[in-house]
VEXKOLNU-213495 format. One record per residue: residue number from 0; x, y, z of N, C-alpha, C in turn; residue in one letter. Coordinates in steps of 0.02 Angstrom, whole numbers. Each point is the difference from the previous one (the first is absolute). Example, Ala and Ser with C-alpha at 12.3 -4.5 7.8 and 13.67 -1.06 7.14 Angstrom:
BEGIN
   nr     n.u     n.v     n.w    ca.u    ca.v    ca.w     c.u     c.v     c.w  rest
    0     660    -284     390     -45      59       0      45      60       0     a
    1     -18      53     -36      42      59       3     -39      55      37     s
REM end
This chain:
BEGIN
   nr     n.u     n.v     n.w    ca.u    ca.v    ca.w     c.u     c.v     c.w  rest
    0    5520    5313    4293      20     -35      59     -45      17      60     x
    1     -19      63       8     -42      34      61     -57     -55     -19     x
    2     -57      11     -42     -43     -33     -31       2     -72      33     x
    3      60     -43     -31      -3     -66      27      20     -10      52     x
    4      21      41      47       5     -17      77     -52      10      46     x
    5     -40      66     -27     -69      21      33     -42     -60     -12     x
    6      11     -42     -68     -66     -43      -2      26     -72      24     x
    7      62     -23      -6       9     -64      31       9      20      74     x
    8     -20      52      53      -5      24      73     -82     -18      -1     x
    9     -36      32     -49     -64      -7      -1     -31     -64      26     x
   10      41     -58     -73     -47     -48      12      35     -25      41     x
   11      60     -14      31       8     -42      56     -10      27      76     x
   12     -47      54      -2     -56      41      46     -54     -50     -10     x
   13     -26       2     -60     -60     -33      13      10     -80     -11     x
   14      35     -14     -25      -2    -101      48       7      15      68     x
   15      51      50      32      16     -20      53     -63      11      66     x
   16     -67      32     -36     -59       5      28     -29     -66      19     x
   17      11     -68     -55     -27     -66      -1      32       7      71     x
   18      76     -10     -11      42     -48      60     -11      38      47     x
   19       9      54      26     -34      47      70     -51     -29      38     x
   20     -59      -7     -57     -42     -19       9      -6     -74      39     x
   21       6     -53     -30      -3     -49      -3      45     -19      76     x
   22      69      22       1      35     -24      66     -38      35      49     x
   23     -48      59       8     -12      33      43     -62     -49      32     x
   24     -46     -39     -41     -44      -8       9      10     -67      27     x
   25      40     -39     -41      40     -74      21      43     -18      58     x
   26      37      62      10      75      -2      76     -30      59      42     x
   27     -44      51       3      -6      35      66     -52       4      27     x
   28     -49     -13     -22     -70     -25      40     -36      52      -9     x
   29      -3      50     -56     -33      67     -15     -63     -32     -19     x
   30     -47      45      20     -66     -34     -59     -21      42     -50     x
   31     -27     -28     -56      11      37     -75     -55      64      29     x
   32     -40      12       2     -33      70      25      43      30       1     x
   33      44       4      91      30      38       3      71      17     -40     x
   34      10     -52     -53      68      15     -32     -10      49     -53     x
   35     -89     -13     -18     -28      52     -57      10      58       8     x
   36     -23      14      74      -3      62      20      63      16      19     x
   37      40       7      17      54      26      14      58       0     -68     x
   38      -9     -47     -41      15      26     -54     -41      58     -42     x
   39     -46      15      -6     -29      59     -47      -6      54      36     x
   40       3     -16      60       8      65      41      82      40       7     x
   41      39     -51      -2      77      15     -19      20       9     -64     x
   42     -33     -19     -40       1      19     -49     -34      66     -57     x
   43     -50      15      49     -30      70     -16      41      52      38     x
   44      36     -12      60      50      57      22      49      -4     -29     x
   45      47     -25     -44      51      -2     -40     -13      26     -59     x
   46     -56     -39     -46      -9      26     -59     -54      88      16     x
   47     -27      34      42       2      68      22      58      24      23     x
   48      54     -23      20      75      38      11      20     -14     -65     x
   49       6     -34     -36      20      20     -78     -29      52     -35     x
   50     -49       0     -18     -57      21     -10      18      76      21     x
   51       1      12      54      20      91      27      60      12       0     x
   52      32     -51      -7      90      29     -21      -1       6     -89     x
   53     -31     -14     -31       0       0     -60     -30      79     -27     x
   54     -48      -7      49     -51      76     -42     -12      63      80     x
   55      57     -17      71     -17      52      27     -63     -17      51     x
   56     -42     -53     -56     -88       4      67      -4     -70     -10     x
   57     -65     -28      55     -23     -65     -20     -58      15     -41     x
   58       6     -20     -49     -49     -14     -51     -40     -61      -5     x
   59     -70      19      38     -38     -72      -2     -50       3     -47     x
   60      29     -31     -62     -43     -14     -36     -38     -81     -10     x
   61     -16     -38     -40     -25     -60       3     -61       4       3     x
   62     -33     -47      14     -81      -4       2     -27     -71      45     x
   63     -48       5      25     -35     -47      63      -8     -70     -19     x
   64       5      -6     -91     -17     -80     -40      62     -15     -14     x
   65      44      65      -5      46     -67       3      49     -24      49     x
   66     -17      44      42      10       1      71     -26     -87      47     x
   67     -60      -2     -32     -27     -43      27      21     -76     -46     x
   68      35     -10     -53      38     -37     -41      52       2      23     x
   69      44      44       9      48       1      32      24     -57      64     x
   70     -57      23      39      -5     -54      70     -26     -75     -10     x
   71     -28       2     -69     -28     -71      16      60     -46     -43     x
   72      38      40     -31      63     -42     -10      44      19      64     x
   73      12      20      39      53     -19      50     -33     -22      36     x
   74     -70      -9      36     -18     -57      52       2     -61     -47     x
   75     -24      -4     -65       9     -73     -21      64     -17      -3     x
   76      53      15     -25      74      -8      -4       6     -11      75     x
   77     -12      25      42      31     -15      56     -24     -81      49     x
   78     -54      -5     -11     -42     -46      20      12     -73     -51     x
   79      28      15     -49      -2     -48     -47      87     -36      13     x
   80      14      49      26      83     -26      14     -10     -29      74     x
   81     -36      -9      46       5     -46      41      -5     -75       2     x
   82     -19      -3     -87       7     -63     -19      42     -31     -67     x
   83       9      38     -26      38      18     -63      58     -11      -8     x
   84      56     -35      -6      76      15      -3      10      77     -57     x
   85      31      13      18      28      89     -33       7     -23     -72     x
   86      25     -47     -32      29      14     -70     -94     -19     -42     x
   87     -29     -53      45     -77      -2     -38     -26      32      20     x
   88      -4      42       6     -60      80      42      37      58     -35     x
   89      61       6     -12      34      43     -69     -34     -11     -78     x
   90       5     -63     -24     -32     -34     -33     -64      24     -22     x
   91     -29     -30      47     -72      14      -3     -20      77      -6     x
   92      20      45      39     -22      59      14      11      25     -84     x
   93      70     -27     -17      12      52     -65     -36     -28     -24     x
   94      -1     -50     -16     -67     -18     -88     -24      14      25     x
   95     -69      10      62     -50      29     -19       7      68      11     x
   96      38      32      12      14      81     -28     -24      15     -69     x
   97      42     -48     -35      28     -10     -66     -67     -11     -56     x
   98     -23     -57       2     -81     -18     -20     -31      52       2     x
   99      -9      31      80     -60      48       7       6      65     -59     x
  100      73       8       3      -3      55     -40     -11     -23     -78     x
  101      31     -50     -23      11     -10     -69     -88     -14     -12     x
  102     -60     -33      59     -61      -7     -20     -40      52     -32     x
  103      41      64      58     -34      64     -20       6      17     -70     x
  104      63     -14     -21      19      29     -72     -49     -17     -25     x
  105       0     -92     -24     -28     -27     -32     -74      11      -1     x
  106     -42      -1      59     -48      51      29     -30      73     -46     x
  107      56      41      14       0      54     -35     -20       1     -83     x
  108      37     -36     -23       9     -30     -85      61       9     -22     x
  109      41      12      63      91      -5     -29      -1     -55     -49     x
  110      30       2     -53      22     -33     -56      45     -63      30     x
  111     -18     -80     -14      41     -35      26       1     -45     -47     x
  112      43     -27     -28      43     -35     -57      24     -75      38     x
  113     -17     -52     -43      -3     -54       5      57     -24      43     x
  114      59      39       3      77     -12      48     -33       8      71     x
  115     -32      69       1     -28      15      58     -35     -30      36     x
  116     -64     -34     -31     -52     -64      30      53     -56      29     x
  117      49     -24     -59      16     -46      40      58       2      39     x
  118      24      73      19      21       4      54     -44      23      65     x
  119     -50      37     -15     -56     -25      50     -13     -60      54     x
  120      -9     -72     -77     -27     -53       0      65     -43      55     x
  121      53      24       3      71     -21      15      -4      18      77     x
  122     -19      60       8       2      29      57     -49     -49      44     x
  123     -60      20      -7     -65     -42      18      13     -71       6     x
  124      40     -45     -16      14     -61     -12      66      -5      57     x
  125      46      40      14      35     -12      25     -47      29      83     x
  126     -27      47       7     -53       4      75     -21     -53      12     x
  127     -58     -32     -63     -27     -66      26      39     -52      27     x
  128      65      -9     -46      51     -58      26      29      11      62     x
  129      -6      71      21      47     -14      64     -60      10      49     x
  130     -57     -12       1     -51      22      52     -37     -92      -2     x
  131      15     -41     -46     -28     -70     -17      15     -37      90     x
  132     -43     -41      12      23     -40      65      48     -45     -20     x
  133      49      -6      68      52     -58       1      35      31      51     x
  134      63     -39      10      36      24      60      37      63      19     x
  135      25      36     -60      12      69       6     -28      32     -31     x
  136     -73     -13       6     -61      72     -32       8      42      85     x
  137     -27      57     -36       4      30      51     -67      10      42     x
  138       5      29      53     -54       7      48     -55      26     -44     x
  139     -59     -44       9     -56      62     -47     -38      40      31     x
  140       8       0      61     -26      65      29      47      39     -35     x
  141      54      20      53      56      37     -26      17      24     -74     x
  142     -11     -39     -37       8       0     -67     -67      52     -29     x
  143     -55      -1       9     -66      14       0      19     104      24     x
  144      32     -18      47     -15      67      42      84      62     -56     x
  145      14     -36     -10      85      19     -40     -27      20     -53     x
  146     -57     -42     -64     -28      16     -46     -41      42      12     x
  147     -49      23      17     -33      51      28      52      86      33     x
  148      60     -30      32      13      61      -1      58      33     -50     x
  149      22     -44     -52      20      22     -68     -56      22     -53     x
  150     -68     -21       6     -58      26     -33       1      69      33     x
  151     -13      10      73      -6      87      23      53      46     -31     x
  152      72     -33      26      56      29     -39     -18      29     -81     x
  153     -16     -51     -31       5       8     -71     -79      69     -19     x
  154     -58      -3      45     -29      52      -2      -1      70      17     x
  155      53     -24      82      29      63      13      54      37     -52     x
  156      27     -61     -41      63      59     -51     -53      13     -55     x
  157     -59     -38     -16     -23      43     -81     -51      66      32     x
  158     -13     -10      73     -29      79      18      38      25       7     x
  159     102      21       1      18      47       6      26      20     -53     x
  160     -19     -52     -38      35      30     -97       2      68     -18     x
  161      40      44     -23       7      64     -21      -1      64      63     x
  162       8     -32      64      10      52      50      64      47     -13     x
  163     -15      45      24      52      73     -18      60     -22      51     x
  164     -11     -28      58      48      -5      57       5     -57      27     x
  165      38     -64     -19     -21     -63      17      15      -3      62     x
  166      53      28      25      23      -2      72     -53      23      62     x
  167      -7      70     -10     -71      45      39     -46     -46     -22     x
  168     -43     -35     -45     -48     -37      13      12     -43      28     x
  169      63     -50     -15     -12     -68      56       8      32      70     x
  170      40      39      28      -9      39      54     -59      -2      41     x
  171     -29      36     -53     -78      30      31     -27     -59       6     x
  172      -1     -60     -37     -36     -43     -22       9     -51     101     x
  173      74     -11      -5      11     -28      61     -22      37      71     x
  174      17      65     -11     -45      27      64     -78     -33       6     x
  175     -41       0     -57     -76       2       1       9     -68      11     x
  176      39     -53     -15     -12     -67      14     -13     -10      77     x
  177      69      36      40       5      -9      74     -70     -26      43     x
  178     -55      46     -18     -57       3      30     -41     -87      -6     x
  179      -2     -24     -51     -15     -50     -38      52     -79      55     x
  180      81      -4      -8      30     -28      42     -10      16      69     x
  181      -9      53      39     -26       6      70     -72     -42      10     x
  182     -21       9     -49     -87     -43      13      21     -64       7     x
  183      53     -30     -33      -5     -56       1      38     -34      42     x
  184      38      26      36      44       1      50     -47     -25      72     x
  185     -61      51     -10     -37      25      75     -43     -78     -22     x
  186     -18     -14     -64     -66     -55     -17      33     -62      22     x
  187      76      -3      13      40     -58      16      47      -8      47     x
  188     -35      61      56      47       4      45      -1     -54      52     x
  189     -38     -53       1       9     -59      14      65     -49     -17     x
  190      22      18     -41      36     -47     -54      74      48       4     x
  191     -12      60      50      68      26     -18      73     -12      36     x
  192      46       3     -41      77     -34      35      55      41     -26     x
  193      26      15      27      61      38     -29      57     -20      47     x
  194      66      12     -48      76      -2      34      23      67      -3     x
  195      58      27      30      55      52     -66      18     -19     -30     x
  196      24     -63     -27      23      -8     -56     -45     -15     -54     x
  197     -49      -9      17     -84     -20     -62      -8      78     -13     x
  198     -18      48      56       3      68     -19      61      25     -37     x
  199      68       0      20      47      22     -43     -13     -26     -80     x
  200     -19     -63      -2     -31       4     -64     -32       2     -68     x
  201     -41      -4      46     -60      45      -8      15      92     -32     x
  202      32      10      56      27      75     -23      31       7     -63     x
  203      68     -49      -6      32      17     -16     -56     -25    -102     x
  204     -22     -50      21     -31     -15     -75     -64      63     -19     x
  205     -17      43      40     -52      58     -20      55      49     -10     x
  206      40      31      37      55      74     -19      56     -22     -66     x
  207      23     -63      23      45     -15     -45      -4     -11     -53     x
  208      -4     -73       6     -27     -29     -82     -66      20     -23     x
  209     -53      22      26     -42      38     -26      19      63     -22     x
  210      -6      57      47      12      65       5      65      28     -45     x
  211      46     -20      21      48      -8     -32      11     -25     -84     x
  212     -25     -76      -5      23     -24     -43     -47      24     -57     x
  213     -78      41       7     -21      21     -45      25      77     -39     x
  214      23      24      65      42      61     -29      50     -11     -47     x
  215      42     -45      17      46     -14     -51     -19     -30     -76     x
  216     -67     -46      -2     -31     -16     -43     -19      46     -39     x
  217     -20      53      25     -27      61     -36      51      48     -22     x
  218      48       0       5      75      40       0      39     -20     -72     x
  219     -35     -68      13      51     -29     -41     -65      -3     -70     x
  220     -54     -24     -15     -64       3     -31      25      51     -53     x
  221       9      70      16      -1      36     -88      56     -15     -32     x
  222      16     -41      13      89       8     -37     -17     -85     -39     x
  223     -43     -32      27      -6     -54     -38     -76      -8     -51     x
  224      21     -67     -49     -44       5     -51     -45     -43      19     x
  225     -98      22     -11     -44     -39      42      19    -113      -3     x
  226      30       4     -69      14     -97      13      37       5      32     x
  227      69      40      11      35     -29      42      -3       1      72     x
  228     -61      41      31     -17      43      54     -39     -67      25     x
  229     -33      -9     -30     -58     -85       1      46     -54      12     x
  230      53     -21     -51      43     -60     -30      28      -6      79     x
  231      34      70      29      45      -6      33     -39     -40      84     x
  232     -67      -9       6     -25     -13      58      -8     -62      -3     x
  233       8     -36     -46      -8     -85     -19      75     -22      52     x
  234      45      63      29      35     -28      49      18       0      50     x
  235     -64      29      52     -34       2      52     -15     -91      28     x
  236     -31     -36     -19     -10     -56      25      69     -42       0     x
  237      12       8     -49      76     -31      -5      37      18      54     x
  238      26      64      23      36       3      35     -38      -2      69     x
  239     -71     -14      21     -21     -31      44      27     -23      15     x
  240     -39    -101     -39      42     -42      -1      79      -7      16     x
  241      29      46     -25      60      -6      27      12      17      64     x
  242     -15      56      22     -12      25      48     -12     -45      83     x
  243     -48     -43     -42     -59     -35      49      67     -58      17     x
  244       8     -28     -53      65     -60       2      63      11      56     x
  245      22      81       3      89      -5      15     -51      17      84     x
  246     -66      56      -4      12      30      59     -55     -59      37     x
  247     -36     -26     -31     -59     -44      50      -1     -66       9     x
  248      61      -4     -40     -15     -91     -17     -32     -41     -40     x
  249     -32      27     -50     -73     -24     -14      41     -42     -58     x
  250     -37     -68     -26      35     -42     -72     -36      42     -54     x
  251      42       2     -53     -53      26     -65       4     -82     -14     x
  252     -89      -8     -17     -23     -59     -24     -13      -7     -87     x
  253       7     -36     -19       8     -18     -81     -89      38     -23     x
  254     -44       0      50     -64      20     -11       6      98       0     x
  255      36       2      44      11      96      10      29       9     -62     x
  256      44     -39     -37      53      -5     -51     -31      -4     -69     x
  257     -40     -39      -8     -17       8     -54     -64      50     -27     x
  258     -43      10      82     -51      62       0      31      42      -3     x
  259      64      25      13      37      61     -18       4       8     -69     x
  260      22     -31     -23       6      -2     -60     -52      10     -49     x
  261     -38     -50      18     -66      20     -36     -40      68     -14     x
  262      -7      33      71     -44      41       6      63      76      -9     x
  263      55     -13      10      19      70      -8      28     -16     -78     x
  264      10     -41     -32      17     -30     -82     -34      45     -23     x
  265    -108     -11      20     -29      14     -42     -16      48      15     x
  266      -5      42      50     -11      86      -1      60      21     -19     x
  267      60      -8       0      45      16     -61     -19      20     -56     x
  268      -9     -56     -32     -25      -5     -68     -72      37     -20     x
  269     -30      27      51     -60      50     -23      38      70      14     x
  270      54       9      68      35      53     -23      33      33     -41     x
  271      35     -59     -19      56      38     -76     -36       9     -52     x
  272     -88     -19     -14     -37     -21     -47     -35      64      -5     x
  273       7      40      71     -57      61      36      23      67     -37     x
  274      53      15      -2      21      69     -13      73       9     -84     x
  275       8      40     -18      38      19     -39      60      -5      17     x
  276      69     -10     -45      53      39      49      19      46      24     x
  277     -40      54     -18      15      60      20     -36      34      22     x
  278     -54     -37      56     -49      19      53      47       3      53     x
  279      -6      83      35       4      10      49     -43       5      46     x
  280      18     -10      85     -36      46      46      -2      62      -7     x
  281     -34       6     -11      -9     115      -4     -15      26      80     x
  282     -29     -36      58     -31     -11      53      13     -66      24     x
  283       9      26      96      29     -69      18     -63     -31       0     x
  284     -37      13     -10     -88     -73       1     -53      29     -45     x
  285      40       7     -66     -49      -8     -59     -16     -38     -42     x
  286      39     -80      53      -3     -63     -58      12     -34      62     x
  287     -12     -63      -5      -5     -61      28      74     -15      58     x
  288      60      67     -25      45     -17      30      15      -1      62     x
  289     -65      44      32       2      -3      41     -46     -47      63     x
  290      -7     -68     -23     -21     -58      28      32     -24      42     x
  291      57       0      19      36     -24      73     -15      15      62     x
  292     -18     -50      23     -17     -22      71      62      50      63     x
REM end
């Protein structure tokens, strides 16, 4: 029971990053720079107060690459939602999380079995369909900048594969970003706007549903088995979407609807295809499970 409350807190932490996002950028007049920055900067002081309540010190571990991955998925995520409705920028972000990593496998010479291709082939088919022009394709800037920062994401989790301390590295990882979001802050300080309520959050999507919601992700990580650790993030967009619906208004369109389907169908079906039943996490990021945004 602990297990499944830590991880359904988890992921409805991280949808609720889309919708933060998205109303902040849409209803308070923040500009994505500064929403970057003040999220990873709030979010590196939370996840370091975890971090030293856990072990006594701040432990900054992490490293400067992926530090620098790190940031280029939250300025793209953030910038990409000024045009984006929340449930297709959920969407998007996860498959290409999702791809990037399963490329690497395949990449690597992970073993992939004909179920697997064409849940691949499923996935890939359902991106193209919902990115095709017509009246509810989505923005292709926006769309462009969302894919790109689920590609950083998905590089930033296969550089932290097998870390001893997933928490102290993303930690460290978000401090070293800070420097990276201040640059870009100062390169656009033309362009800058803020409310308190765009800052509140702002805040509250770097300490909270970041800071926060990865701790619990990680809490909950050894107690589950690596498919179901994977399986279980196919319901992150979903509850976007939902999310996006009760709190923003937004229509789910028959096009979000059936790209849902598609693309989380078929990374499904390369998940349950991926591991044994009786693969565990041994480590909260010694497998792919730890790909959430």
């Amino acid at each position: 029971m602990r297990t499944a409350v830590l991880t359904l807190l988890a992921m409805i932490a991280f949808a609720a990053n889309s919708l933060l996002c998205r109303v902040a950028l849409r209803d308070t007049g923040i500009d994505a720079a500064t929403f970057t920055s003040v999220r990873i900067a709030s979010g590196a002081l939370m996840l370091s107060l975890i971090a030293w309540l856990r072990v006594g010190r701040v432990v900054f571990a992490g490293d400067w690459p992926a530090a620098l991955a790190l940031f280029a998925y939250a300025a793209g995520f953030s910038y990409a939602y000024v045009s984006l409705p929340a449930a297709t920028g959920a969407l998007l972000l996860f498959g290409a999380v999702q791809i990037t990593m399963i490329g690497h496998g395949i990449r690597s010479g992970e073993p992939f079995g004909l179920r697997q291709w064409l849940g691949v082939a499923c996935a890939l088919a359902g991106l193209v369909g919902l990115l095709l022009p017509g009246l509810s394709a989505p923005s292709p800037g926006g769309a462009v900048l969302m894919l790109g920062a689920g590609i950083a994401w998905g590089l930033y989790s296969l550089k932290g594969r097998g870390v001893a301390d997933p928490t102290a590295a993303t930690a460290g990882n978000f401090m070293r970003a800070v420097p990276f979001a201040v640059a870009l802050s100062v390169a656009t300080s033309a362009h800058t706007a803020a409310s308190h309520q765009g800052l509140a959050f702002a805040a509250l999507s770097g300490a909270l549903t970041s800071g926060i919601g990865y701790a619990l992700w990680y809490a909950a990580l050894p107690a589950l088995r690596a498919a179901t650790a994977a399986t279980v993030q196919l319901s992150v967009p979903v509850i976007a979407a939902l999310g996006a619906m009760v709190f923003l208004g937004e229509a789910l369109t028959a096009r979000i609807v059936a790209a849902s389907l598609a693309i989380l169908g078929g990374i499904a079906i390369v998940i349950i295809n991926r591991w044994s039943p009786g693969d565990t996490v041994r480590s909260p990021a010694n497998t792919s499970s730890r790909t959430t945004p």
